[in-house]
C-alpha atoms as a printed R data frame, in Angstrom:
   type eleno elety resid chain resno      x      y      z
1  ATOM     1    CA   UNK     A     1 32.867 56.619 49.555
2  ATOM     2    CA   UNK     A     2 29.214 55.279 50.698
3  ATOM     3    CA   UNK     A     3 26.419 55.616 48.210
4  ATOM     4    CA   UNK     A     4 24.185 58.105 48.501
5  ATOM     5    CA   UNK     A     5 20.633 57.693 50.373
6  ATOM     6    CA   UNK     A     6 18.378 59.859 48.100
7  ATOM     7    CA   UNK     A     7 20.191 58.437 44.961
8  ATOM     8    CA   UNK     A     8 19.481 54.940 46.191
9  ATOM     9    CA   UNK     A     9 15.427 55.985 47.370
10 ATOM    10    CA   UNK     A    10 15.026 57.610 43.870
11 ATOM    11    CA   UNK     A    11 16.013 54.344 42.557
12 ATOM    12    CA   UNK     A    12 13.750 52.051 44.746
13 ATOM    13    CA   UNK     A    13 11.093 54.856 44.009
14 ATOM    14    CA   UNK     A    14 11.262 53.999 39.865
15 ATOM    15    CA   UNK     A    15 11.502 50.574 40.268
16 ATOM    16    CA   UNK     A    16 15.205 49.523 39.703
17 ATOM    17    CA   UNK     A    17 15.426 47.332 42.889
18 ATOM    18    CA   UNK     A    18 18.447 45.864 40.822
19 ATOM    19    CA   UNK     A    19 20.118 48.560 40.366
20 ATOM    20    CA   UNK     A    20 20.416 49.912 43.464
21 ATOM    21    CA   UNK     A    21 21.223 46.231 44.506
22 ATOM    22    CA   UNK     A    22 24.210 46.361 42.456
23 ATOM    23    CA   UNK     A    23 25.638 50.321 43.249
24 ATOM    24    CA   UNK     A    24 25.840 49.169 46.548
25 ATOM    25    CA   UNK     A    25 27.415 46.187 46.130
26 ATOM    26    CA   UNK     A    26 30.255 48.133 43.617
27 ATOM    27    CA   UNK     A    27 30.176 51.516 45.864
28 ATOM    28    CA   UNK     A    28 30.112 50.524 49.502
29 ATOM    29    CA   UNK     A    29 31.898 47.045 48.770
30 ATOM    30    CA   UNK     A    30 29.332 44.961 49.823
31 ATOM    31    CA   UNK     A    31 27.715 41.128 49.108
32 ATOM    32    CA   UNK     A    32 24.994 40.157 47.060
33 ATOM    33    CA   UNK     A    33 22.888 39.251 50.399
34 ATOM    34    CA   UNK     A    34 23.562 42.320 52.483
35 ATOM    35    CA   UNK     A    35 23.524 44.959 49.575
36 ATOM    36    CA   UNK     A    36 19.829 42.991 49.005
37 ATOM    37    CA   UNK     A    37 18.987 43.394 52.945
38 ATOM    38    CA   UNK     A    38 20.172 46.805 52.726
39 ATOM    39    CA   UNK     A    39 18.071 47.650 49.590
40 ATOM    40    CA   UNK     A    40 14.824 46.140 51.071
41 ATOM    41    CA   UNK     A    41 15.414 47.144 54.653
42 ATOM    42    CA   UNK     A    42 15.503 50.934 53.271
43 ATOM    43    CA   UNK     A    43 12.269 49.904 50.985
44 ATOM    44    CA   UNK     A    44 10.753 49.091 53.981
45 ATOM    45    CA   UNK     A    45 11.506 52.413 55.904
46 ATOM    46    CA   UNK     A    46 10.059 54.069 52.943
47 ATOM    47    CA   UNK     A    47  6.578 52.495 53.018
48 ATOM    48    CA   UNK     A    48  6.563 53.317 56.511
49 ATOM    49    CA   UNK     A    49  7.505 57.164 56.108
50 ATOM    50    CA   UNK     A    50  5.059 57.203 53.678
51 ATOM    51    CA   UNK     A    51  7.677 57.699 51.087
52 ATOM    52    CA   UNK     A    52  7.047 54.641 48.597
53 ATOM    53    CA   UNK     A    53  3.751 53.166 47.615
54 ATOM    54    CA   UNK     A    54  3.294 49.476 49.383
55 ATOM    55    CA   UNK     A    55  2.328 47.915 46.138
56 ATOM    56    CA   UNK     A    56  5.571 49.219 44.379
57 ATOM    57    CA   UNK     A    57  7.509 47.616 47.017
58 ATOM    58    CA   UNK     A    58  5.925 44.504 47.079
59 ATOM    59    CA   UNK     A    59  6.676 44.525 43.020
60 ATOM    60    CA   UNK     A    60  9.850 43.292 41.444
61 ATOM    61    CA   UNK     A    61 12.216 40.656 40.135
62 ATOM    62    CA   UNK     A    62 13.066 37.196 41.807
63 ATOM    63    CA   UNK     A    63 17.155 37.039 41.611
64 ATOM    64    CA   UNK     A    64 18.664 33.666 41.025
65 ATOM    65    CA   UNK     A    65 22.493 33.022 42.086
66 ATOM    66    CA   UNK     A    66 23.946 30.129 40.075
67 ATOM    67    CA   UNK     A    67 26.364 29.047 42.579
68 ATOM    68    CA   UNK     A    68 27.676 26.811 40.208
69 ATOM    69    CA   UNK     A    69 28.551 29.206 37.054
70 ATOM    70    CA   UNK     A    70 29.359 32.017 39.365
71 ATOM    71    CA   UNK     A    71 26.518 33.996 37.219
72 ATOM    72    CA   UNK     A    72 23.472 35.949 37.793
73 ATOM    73    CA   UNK     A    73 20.114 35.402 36.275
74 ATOM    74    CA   UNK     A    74 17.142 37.859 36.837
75 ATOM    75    CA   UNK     A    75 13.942 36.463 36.319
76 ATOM    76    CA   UNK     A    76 10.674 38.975 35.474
């Protein structure tokens, strides 16, 4: 079952990039790189609709893949 638009704006709208990183990836089955595309591509369509305040989007965390451990890091 695909993930839900408005769940995934309200999200992006209170900051938990991350988050709706990762429901995509478990929900709709999807990589690390295009849930991430996915995430900032509908970011982008919100700043443009007016939707989501430019500096919000432009805020966030840098994500780190160890490649080597297999792990995930976050860095704030």
């Amino acid at each position: 079952m695909p993930t839900d638009e408005q769940y995934l704006k309200d999200l992006i709208k209170q900051g938990r990039k991350i988050e709706a990183i990762k429901l995509l990836r478990e929900k709709d089955n999807l990589g690390l790189k295009d849930a991430k595309e996915k995430v900032e591509e509908l970011q982008s369509l919100m700043v443009q609709a007016g939707e989501l305040d430019p500096k919000l989007a432009k805020s966030g965390c840098m994500v780190l893949i160890s490649l080597g451990l297999g792990g995930l890091f976050l860095v704030f």
